[in-house]
N, C-alpha and C positions, 0 to 999 in steps of 0.2 A: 587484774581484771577489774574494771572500772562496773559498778552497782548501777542498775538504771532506777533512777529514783518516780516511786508512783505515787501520786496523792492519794489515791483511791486507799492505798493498803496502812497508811501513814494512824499511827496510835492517837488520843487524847491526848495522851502528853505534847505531839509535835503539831496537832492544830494551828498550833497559832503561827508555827511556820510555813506550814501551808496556806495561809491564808496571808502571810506574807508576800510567799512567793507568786502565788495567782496573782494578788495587784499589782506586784514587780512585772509579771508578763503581762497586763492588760496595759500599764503604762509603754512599755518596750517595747510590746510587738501590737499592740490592738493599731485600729484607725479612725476609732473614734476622736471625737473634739477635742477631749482632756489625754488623750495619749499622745495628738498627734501636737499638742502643747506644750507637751512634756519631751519628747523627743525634739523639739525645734530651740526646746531651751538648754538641751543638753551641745546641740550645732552650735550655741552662741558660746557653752562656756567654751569649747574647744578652738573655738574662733579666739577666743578668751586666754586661752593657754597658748597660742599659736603667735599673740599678742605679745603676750609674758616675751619667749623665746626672742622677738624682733628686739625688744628693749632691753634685754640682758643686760646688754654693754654698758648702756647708761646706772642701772638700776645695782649693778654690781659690789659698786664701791658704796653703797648706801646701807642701813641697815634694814630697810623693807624690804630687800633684797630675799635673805634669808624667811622672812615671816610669811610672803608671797609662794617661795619655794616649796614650802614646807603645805602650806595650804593648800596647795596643789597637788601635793603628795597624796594629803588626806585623801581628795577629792576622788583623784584617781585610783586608791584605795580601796575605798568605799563603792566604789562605779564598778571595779572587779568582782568585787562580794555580791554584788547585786546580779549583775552578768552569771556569775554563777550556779546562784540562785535559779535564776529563772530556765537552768537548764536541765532538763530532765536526763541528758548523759553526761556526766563530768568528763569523762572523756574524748566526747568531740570537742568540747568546748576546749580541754586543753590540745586538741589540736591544730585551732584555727590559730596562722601566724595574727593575727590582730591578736590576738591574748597574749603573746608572748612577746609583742612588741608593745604592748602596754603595761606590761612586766618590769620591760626594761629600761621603760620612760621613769616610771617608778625608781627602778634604784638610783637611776642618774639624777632623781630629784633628791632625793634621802640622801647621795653622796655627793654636792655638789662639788668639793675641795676637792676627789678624789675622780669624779668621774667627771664627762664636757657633755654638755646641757644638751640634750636627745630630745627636748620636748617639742624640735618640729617632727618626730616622729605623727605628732597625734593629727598630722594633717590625712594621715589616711582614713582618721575616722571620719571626716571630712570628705573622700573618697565612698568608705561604704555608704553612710547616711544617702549621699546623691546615688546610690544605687536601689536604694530601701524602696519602701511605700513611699516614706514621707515627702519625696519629691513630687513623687504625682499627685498625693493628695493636693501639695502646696497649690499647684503649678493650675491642677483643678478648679481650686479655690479660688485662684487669680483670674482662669479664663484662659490662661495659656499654656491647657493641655501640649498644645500642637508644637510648642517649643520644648518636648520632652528629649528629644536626643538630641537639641541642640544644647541645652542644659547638661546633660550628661558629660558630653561630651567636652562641654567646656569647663566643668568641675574638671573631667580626667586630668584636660591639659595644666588647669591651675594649679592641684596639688601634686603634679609631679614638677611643676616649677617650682614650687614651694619647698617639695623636698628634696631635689638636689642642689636651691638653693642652700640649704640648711646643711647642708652635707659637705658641698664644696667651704662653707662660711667653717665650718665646724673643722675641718683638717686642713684648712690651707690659708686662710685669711681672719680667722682668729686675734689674731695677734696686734691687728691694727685697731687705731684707736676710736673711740666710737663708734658712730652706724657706718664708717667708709668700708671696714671689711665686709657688712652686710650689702652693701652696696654693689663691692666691685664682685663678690660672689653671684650676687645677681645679675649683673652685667654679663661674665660671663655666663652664665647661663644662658641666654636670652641670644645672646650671639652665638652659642654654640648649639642651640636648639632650632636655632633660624638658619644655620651652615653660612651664617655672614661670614666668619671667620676674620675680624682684622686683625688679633692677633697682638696687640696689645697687652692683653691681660691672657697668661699662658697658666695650668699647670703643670708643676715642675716632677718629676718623678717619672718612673711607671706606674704608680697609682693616677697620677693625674692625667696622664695618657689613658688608663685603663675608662676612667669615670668620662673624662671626652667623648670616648667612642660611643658606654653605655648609652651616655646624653644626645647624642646627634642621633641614634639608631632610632631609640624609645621614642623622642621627641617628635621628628618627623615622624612616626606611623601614626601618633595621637594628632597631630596639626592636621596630617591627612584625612582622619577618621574626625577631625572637627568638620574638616571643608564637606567632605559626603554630608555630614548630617546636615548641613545648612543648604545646602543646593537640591537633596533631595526629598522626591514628597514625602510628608508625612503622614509615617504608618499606628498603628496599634496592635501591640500585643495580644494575638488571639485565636492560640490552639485550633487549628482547624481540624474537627471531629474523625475525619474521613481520614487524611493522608497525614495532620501534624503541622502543616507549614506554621511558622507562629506570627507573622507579619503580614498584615492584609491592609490598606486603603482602609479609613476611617469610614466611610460609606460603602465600604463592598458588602453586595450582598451574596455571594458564588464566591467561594474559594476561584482563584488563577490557576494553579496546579491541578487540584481536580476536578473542578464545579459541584462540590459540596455545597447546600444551603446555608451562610452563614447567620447569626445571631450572635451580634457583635452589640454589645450595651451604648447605648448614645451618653452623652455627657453627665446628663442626669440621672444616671443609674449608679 
């Protein structure tokens, strides 16, 4: 049984951990200016690592290779510690699959000789981030609230291209030399996610039958759920009191379901 940890009950002596952990969760989760600066530079370094991952091939036979890897290890390390820090149950925290696949981007860095480089895993963080605040703050800030589920949704589609790119690149074309095996991994992708099918570039097995399927299935439901979000009007998020519905017209004032009064915040609130 996992201890739920309370500031309030917390001795002198752990002070100063508490007062760690509070600025860990006002960076992490607040949405203020300095959090939400803090959170947009943590999306760059993973962009950063997602970087690392494309250049592998090249970067391999060199010996920055290793000091890169290794520093990313730290990073990633250190961003666990913090993460759990800031959580007041260690035990949901060790449930959510993002901690355990950040677990084991980590070993694959710490073992490079022994394990095949997992670090486009971290493209899902990539994933949660565009689900977070920090996208609406962004998009606020920009003026382009109104492009919020077309932004989502074309995160969704980009980081599952990205990581069944990395997945097919990672057990099937490996092997080739340079960025061609990143390439033809992504080729395929792109053709099997669009059901072009030419057929050219196959994989071989029943694992690569199996990953085909997974790829045509997932891919069309996200490209479809890209095209809705773009074709249709744009709504906002907002609990309606009476009945629940959570999606209303940016100017409605009535709930559609039950004509509830609504009190939906305008742009500047």
């Amino acid at each position: 049984m996992f201890l739920r940890m309370n500031d309030e009950t917390l001795t002198p002596e752990t002070s100063g951990l508490a007062s760690l952990r509070q600025r860990l969760r006002v960076l992490y989760l607040g949405r203020e200016k300095k959090a939400i600066t803090f959170q947009a530079v943590l999306a760059v370094v993973d962009l950063a690592i997602l970087a690392f991952f494309v250049l592998g091939p090249y970067l391999r036979s060199g010996p920055s290779y290793l000091i890169i890897d290794y520093s990313i290890a730290v990073w990633i390390g250190l961003e666990l510690c913090a993460r759990a820090l800031i959580e007041r149950n260690l035990g949901d925290w060790l449930k959510r699959p993002i901690t355990w696949i950040d677990i084991f981007v980590l070993l694959t860095l710490l073992l490079p000789e022994l394990l095949f480089n997992f670090a486009f895993l971290r493209a899902i963080r990539i994933w949660t981030i565009g689900q977070s605040a920090l996208l609406k703050v962004l998009l606020r800030y920009c003026g382009l609230r109104h492009l919020e589920d077309v932004m989502r949704a074309s995160i969704n589609v980009i980081v599952f291209l990205f990581l069944v790119t990395g997945f097919v690149y990672t057990f099937f074309f490996r092997g080739l030399p340079g960025i061609a095996g990143l390439v033809d991994a992504l080729y395929f992708t792109v053709a099997t996610v669009t059901t072009t099918g030419f057929g050219d570039i196959t994989l071989p097995g029943t694992l690569g039958k199996l990953t085909s399927i997974v790829t045509m299935i997932i891919g069309i439901s996200l490209f479809v759920r890209l095209a809705q979000a773009v074709v249709r009007p744009f709504k906002v998020t907002f609990p309606c009191p009476q009945c629940g519905l959570q999606r209303h017209d940016a100017d409605a004032v009535h709930c559609k379901a039950c004509g509830h009064i609504l009190n939906i915040p305008d742009e500047g609130a």
